[in-house]
PDB file of N, CA, C and O in Angstrom:
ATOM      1  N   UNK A   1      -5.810   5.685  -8.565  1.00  0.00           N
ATOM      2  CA  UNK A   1      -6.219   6.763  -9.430  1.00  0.00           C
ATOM      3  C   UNK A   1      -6.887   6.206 -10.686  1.00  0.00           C
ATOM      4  O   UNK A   1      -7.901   6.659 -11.216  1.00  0.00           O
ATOM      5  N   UNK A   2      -6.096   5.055 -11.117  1.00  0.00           N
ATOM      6  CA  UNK A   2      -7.031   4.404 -12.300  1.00  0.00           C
ATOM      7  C   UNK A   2      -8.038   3.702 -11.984  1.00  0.00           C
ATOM      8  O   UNK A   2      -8.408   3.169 -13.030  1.00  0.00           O
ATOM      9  N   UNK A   3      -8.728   3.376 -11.106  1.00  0.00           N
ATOM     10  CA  UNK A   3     -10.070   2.925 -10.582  1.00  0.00           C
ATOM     11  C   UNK A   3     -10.818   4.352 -10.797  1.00  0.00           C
ATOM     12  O   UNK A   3     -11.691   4.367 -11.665  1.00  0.00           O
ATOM     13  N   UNK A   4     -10.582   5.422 -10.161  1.00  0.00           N
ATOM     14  CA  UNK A   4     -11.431   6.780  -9.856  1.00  0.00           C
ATOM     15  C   UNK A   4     -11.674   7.503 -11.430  1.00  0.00           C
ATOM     16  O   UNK A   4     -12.749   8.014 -11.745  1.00  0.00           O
ATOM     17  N   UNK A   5     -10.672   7.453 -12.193  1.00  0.00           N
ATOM     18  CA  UNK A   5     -10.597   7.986 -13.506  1.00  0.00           C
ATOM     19  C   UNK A   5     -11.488   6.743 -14.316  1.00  0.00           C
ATOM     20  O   UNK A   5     -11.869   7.135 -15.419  1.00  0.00           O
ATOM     21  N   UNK A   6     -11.705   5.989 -14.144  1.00  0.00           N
ATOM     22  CA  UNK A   6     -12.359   5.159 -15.152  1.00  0.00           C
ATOM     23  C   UNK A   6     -13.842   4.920 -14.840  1.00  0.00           C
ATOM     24  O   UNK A   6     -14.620   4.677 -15.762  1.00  0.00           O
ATOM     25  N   UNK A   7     -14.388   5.004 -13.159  1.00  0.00           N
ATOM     26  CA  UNK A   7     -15.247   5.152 -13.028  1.00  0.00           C
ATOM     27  C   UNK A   7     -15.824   6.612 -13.186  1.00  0.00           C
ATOM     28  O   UNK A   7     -17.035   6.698 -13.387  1.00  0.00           O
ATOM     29  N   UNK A   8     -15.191   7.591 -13.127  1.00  0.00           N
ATOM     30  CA  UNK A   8     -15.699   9.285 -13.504  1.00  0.00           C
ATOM     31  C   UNK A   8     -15.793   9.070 -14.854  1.00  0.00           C
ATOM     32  O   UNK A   8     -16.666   9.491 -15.614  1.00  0.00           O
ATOM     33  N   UNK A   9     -14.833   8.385 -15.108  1.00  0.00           N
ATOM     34  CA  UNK A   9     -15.407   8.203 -17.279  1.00  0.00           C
ATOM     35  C   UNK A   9     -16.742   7.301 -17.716  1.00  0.00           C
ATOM     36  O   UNK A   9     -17.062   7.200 -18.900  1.00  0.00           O
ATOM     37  N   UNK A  10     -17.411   6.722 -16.753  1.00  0.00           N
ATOM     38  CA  UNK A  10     -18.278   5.668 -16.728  1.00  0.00           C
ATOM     39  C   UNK A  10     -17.956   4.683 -17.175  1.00  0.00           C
ATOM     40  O   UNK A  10     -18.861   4.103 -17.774  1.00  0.00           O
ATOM     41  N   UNK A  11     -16.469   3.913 -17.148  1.00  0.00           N
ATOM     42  CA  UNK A  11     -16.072   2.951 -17.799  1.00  0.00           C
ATOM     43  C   UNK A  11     -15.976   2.214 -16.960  1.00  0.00           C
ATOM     44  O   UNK A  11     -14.834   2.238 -16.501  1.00  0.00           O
ATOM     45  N   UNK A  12     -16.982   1.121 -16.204  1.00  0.00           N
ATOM     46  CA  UNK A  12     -16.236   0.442 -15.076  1.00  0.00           C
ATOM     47  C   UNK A  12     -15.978  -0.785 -15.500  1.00  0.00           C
ATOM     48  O   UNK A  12     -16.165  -1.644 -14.638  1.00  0.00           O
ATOM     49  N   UNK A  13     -15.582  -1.196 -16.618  1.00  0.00           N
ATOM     50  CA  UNK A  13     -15.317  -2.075 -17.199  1.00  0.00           C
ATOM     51  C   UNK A  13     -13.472  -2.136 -16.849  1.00  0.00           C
ATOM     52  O   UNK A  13     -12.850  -3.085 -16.370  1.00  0.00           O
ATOM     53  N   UNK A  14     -13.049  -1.063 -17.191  1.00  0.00           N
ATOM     54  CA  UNK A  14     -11.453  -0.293 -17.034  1.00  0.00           C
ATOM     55  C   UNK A  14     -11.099  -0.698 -15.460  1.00  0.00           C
ATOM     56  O   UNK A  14     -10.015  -1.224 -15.208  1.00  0.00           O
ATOM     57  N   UNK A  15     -12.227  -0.382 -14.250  1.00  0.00           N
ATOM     58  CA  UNK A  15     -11.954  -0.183 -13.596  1.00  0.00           C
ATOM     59  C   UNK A  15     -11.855  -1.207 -12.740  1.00  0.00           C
ATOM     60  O   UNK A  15     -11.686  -0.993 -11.540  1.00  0.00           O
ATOM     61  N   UNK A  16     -11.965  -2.684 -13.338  1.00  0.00           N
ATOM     62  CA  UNK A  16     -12.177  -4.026 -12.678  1.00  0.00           C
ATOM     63  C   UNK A  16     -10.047  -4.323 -12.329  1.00  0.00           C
ATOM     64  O   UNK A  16      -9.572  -4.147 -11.207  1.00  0.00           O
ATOM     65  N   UNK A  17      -9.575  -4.562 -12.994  1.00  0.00           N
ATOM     66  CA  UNK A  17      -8.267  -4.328 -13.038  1.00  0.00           C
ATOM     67  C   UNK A  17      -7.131  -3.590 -12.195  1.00  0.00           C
ATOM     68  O   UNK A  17      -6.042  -4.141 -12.031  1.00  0.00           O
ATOM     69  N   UNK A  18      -7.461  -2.092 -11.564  1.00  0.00           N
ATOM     70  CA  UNK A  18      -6.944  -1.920 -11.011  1.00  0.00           C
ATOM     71  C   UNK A  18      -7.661  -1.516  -9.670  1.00  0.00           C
ATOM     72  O   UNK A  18      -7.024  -0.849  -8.855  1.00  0.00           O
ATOM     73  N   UNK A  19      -8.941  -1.883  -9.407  1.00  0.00           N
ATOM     74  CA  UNK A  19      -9.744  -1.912  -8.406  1.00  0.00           C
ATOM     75  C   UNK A  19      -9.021  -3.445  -7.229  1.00  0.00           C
ATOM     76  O   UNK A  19      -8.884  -3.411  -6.006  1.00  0.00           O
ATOM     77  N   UNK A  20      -8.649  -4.791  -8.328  1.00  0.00           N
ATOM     78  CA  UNK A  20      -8.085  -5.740  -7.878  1.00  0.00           C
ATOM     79  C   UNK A  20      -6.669  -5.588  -7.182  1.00  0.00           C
ATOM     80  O   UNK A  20      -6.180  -6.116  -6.183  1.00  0.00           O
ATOM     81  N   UNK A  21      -6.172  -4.601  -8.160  1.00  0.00           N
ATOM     82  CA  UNK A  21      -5.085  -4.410  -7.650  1.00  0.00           C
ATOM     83  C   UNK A  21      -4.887  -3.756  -6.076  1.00  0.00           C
ATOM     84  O   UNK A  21      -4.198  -4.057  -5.101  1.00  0.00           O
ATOM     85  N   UNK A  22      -5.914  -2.659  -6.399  1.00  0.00           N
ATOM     86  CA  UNK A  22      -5.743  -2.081  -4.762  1.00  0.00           C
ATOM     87  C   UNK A  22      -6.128  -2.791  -3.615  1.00  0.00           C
ATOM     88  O   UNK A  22      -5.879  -2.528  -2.438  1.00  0.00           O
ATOM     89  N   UNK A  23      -6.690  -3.614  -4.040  1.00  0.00           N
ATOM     90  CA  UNK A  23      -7.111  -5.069  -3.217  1.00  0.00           C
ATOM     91  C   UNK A  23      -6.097  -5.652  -2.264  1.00  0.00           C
ATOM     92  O   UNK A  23      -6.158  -5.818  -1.046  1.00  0.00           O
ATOM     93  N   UNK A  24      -5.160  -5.916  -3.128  1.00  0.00           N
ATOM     94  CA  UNK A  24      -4.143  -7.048  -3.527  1.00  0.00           C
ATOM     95  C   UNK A  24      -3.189  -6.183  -1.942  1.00  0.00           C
ATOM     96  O   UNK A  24      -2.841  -6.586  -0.832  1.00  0.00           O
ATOM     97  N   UNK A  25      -3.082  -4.703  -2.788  1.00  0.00           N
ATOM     98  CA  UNK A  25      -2.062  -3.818  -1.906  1.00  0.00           C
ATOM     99  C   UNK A  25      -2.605  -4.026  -0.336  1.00  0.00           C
ATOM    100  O   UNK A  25      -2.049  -4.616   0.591  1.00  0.00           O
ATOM    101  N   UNK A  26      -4.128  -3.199  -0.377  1.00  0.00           N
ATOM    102  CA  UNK A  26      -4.786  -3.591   1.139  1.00  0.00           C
ATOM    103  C   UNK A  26      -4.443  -4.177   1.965  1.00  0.00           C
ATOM    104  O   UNK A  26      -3.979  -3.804   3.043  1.00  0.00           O
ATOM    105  N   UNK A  27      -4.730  -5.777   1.341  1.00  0.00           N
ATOM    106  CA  UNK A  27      -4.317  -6.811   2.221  1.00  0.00           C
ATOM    107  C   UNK A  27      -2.643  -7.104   2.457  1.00  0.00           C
ATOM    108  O   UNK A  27      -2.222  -8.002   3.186  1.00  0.00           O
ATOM    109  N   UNK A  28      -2.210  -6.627   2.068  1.00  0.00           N
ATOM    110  CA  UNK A  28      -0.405  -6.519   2.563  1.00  0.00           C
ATOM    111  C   UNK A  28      -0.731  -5.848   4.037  1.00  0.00           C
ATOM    112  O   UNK A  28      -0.525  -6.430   5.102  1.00  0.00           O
ATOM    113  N   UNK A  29      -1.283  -4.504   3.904  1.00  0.00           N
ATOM    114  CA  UNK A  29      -1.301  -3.708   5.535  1.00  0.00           C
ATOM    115  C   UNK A  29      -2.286  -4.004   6.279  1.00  0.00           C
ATOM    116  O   UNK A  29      -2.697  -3.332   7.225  1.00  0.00           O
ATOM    117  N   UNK A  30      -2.904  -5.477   5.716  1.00  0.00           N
ATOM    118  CA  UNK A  30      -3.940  -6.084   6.621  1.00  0.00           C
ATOM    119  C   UNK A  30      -3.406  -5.874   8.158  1.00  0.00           C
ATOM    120  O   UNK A  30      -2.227  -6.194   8.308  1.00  0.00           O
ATOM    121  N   UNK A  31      -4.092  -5.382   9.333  1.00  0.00           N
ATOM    122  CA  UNK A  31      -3.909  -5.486  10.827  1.00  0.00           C
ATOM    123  C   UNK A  31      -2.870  -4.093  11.223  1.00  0.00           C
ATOM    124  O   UNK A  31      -2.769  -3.755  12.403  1.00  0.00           O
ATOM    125  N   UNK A  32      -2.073  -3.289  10.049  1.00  0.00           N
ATOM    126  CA  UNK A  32      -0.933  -2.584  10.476  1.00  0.00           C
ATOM    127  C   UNK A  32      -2.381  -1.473  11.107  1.00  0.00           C
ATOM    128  O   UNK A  32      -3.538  -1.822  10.875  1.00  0.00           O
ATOM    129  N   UNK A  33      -2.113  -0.325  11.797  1.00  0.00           N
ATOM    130  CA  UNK A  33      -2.927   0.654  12.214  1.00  0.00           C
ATOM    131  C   UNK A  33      -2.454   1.593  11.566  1.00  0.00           C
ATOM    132  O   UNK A  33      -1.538   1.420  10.762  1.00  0.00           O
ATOM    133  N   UNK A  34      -3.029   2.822  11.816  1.00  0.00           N
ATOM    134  CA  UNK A  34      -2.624   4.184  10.961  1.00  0.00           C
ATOM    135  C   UNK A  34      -1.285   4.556  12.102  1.00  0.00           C
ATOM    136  O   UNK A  34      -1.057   3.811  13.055  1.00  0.00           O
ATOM    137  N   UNK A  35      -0.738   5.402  11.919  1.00  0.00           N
ATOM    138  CA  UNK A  35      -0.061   5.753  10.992  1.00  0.00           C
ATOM    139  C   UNK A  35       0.968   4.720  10.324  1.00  0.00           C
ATOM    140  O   UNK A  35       1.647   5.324   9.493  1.00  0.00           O
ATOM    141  N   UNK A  36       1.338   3.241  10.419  1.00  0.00           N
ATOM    142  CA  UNK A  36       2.280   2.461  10.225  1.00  0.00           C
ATOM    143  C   UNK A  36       1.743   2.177   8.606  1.00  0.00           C
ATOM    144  O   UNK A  36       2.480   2.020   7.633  1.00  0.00           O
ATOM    145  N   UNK A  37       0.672   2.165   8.615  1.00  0.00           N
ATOM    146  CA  UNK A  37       0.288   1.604   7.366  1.00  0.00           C
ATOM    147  C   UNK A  37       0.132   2.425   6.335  1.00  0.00           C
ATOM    148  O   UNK A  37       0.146   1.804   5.272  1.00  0.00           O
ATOM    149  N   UNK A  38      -0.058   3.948   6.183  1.00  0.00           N
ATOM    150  CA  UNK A  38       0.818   4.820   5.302  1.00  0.00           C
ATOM    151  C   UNK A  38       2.127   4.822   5.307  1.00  0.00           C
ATOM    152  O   UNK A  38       2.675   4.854   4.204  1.00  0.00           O
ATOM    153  N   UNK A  39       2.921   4.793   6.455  1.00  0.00           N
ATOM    154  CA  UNK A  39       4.315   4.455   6.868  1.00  0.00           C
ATOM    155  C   UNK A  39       5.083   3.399   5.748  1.00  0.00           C
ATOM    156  O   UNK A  39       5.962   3.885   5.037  1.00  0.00           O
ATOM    157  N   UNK A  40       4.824   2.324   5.644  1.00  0.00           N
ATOM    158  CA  UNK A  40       4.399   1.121   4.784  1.00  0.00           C
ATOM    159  C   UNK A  40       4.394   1.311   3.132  1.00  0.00           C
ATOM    160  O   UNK A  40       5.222   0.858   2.342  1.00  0.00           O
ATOM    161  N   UNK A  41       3.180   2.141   2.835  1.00  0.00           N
ATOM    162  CA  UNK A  41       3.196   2.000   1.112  1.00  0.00           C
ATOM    163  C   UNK A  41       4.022   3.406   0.790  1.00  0.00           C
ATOM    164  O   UNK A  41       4.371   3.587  -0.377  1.00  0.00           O
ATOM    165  N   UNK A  42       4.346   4.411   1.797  1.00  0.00           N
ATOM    166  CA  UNK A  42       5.171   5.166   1.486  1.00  0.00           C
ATOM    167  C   UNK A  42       6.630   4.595   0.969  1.00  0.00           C
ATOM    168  O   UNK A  42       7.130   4.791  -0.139  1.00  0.00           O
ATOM    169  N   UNK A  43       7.296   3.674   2.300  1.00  0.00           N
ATOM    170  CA  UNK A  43       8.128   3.587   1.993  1.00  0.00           C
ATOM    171  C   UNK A  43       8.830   2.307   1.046  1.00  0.00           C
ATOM    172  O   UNK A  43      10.005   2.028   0.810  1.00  0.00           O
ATOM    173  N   UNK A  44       7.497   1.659   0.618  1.00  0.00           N
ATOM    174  CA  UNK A  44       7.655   0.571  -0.433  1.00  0.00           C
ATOM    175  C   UNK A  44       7.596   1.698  -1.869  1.00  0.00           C
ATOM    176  O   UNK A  44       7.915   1.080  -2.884  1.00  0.00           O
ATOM    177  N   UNK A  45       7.377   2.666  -2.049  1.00  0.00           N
ATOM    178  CA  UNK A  45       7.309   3.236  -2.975  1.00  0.00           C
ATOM    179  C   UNK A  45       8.438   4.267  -2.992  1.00  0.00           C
ATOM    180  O   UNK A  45       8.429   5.111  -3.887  1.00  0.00           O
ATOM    181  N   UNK A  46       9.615   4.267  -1.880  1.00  0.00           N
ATOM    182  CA  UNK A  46      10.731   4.847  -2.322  1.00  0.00           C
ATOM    183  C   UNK A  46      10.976   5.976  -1.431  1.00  0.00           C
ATOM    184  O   UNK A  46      12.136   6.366  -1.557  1.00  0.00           O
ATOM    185  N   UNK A  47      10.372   6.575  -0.661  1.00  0.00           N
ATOM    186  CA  UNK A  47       9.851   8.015   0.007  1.00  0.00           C
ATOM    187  C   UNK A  47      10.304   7.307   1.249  1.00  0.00           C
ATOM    188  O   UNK A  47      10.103   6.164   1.658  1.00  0.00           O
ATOM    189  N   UNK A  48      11.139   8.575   1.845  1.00  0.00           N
ATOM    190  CA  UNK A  48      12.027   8.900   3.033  1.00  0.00           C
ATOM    191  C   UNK A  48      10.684   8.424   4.087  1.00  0.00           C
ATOM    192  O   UNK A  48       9.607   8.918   3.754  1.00  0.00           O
ATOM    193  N   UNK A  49      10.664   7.575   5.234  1.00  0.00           N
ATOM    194  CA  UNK A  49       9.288   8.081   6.261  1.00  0.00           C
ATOM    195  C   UNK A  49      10.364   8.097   7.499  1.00  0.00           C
ATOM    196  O   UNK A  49      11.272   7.267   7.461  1.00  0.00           O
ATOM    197  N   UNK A  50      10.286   9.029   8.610  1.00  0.00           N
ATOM    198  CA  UNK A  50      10.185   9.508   9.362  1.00  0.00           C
ATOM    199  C   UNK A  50       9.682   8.724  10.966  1.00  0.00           C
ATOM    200  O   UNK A  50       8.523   8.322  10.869  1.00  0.00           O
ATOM    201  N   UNK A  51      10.201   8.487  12.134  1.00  0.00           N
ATOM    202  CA  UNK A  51       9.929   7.720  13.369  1.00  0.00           C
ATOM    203  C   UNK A  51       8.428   8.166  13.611  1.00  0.00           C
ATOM    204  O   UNK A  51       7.718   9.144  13.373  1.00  0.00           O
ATOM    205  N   UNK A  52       8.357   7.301  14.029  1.00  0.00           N
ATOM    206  CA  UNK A  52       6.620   8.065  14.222  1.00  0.00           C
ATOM    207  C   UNK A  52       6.730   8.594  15.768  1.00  0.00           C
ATOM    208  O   UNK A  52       7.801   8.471  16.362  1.00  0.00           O
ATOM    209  N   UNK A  53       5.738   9.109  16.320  1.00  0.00           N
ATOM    210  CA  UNK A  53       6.098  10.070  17.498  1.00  0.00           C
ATOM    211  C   UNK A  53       5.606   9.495  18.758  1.00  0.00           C
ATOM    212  O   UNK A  53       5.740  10.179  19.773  1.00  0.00           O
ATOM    213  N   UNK A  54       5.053   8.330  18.840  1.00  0.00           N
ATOM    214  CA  UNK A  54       5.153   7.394  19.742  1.00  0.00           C
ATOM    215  C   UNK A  54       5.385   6.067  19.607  1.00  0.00           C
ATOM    216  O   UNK A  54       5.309   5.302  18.645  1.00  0.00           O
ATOM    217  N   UNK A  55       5.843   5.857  21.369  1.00  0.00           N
ATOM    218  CA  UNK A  55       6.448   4.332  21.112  1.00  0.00           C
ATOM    219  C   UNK A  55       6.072   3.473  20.087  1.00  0.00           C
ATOM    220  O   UNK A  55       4.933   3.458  19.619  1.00  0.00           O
ATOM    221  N   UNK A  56       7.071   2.686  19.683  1.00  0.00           N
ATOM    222  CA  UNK A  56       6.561   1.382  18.661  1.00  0.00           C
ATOM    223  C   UNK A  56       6.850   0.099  19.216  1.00  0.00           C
ATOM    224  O   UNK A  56       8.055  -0.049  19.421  1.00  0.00           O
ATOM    225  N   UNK A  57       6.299  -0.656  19.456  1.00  0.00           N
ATOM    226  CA  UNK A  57       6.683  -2.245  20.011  1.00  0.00           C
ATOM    227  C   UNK A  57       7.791  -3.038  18.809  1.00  0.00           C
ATOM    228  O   UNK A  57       7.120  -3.239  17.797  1.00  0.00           O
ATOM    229  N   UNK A  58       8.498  -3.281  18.714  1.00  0.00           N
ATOM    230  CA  UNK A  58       8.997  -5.055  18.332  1.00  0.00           C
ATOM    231  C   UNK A  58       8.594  -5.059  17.204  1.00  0.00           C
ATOM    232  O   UNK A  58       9.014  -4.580  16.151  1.00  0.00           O
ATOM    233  N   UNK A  59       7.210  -5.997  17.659  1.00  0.00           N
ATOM    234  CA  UNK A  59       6.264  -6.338  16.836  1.00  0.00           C
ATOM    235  C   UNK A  59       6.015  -5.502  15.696  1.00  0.00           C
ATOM    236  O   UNK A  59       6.200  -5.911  14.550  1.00  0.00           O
ATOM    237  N   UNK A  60       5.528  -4.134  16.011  1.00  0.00           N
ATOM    238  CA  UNK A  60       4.778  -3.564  15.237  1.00  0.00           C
ATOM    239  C   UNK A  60       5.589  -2.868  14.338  1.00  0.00           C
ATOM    240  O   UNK A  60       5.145  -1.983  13.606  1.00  0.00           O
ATOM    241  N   UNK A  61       7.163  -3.347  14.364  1.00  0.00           N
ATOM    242  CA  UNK A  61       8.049  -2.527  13.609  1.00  0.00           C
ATOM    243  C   UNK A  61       8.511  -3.393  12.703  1.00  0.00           C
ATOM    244  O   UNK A  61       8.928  -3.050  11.597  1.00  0.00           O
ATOM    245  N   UNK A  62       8.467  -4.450  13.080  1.00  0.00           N
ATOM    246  CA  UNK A  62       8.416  -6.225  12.110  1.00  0.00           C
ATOM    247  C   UNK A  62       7.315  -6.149  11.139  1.00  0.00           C
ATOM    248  O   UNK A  62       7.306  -6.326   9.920  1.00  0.00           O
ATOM    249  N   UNK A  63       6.579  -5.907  11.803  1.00  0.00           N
ATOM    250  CA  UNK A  63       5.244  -6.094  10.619  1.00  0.00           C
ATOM    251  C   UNK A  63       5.262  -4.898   9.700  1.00  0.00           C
ATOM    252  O   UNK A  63       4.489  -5.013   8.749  1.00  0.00           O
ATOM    253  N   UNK A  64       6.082  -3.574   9.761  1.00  0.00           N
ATOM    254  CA  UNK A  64       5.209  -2.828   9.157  1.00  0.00           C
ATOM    255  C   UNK A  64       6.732  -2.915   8.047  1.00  0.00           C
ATOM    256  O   UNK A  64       6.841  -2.295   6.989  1.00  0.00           O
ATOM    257  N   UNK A  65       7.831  -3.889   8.673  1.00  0.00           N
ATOM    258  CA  UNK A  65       9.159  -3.711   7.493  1.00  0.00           C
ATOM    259  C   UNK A  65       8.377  -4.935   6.761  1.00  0.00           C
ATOM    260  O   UNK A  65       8.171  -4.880   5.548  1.00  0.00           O
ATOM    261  N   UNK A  66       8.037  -5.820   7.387  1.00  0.00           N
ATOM    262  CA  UNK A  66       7.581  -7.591   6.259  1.00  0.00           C
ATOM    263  C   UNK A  66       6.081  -6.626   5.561  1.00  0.00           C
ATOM    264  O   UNK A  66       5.847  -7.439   4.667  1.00  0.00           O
ATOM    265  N   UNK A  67       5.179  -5.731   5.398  1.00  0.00           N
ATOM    266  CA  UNK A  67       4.432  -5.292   4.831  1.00  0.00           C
ATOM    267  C   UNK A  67       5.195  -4.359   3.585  1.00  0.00           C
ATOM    268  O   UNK A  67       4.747  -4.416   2.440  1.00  0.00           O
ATOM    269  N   UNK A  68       6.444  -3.456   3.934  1.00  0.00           N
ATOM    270  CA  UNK A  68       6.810  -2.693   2.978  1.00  0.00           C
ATOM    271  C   UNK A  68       7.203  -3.397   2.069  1.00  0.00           C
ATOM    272  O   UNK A  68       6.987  -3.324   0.859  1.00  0.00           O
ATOM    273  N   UNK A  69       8.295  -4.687   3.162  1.00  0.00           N
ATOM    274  CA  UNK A  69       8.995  -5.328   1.477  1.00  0.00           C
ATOM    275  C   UNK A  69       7.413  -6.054   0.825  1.00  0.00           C
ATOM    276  O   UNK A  69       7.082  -5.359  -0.136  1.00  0.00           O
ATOM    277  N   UNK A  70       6.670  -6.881   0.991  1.00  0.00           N
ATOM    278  CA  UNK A  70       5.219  -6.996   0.472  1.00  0.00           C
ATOM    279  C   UNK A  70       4.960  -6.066  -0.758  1.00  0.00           C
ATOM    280  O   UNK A  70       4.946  -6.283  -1.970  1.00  0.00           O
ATOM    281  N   UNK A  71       4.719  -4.714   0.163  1.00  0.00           N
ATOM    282  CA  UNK A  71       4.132  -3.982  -0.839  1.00  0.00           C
ATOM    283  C   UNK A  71       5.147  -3.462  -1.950  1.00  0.00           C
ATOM    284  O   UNK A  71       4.682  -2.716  -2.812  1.00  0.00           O
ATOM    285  N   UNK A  72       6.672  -3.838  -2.004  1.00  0.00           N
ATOM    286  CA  UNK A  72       7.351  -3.123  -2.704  1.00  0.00           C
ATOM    287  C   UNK A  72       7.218  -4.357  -3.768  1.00  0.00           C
ATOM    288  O   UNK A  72       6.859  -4.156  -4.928  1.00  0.00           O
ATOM    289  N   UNK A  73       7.536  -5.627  -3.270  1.00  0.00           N
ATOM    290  CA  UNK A  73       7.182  -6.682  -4.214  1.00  0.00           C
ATOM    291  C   UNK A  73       6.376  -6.698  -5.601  1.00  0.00           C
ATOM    292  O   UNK A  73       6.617  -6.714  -6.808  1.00  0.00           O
ATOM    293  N   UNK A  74       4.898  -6.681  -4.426  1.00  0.00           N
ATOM    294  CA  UNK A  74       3.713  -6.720  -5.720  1.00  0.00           C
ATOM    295  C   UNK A  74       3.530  -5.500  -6.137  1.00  0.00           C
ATOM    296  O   UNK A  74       2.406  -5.512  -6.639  1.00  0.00           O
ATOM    297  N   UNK A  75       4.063  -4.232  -6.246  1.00  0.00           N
ATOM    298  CA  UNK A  75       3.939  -2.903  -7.044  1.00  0.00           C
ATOM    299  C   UNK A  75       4.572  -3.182  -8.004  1.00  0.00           C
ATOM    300  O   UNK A  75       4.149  -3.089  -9.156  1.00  0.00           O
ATOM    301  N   UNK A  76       6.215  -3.752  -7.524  1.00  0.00           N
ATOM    302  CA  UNK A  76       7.346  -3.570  -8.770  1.00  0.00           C
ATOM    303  C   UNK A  76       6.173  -4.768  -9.723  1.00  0.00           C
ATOM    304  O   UNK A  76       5.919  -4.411 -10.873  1.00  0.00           O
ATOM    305  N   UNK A  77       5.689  -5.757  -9.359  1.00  0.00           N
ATOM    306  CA  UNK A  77       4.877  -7.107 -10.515  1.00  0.00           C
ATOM    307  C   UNK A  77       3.761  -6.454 -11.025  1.00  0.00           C
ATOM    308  O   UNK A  77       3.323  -6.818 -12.117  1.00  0.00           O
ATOM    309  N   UNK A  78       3.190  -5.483 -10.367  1.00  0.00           N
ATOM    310  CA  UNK A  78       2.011  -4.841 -11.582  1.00  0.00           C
ATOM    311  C   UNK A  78       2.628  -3.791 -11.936  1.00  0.00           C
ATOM    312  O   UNK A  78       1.780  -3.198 -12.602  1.00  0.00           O
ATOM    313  N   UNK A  79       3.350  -3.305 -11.930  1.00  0.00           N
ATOM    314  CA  UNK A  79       4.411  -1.930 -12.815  1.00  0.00           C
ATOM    315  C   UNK A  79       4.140  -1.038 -12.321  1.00  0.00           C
ATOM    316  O   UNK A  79       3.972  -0.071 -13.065  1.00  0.00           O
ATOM    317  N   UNK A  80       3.896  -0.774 -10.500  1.00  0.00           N
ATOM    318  CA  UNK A  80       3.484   0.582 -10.190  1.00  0.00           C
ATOM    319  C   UNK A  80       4.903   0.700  -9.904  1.00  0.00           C
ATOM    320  O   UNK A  80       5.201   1.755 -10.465  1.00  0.00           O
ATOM    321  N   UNK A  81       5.479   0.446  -9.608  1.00  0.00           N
ATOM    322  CA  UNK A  81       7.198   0.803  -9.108  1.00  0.00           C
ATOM    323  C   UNK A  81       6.648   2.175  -8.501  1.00  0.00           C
ATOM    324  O   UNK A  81       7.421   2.961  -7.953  1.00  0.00           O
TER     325      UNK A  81
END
């Protein structure tokens, strides 16, 4: 949101900062697919998520818990908690 608000203000000076940041987040759900990878920054951010409605492999349930703790990591270090 602070990337979008700073570029609608024409400040893209503002918007170098947390443009990096969403970067940073991205590449945590590098390879996850949809829906795992909303699945992911939902629940690194605290919010109940729900089985998804088809099968999940192993794998793809490993990656999308080692992505949440990831993304819960580097939120709590730039203060998005």
């Amino acid at each position: 949101m602070a990337t979008f608000r700073a570029m609608e203000s024409g400040n893209a000076a503002a918007a170098v900062r947390p443009t990096a940041q969403l970067r940073e987040l991205a590449a945590a759900v590098q390879g996850l697919a949809f829906p795992h990878d909303i699945a992911a920054g939902m629940a690194a951010r605290g919010f109940v998520v729900g089985e998804p409605k088809q099968a999940v492999s192993g794998a793809t349930r490993h990656r999308r818990e080692a992505a949440t703790a990831v993304l819960r990591e580097r939120m709590a270090s730039m203060g998005l908690g």
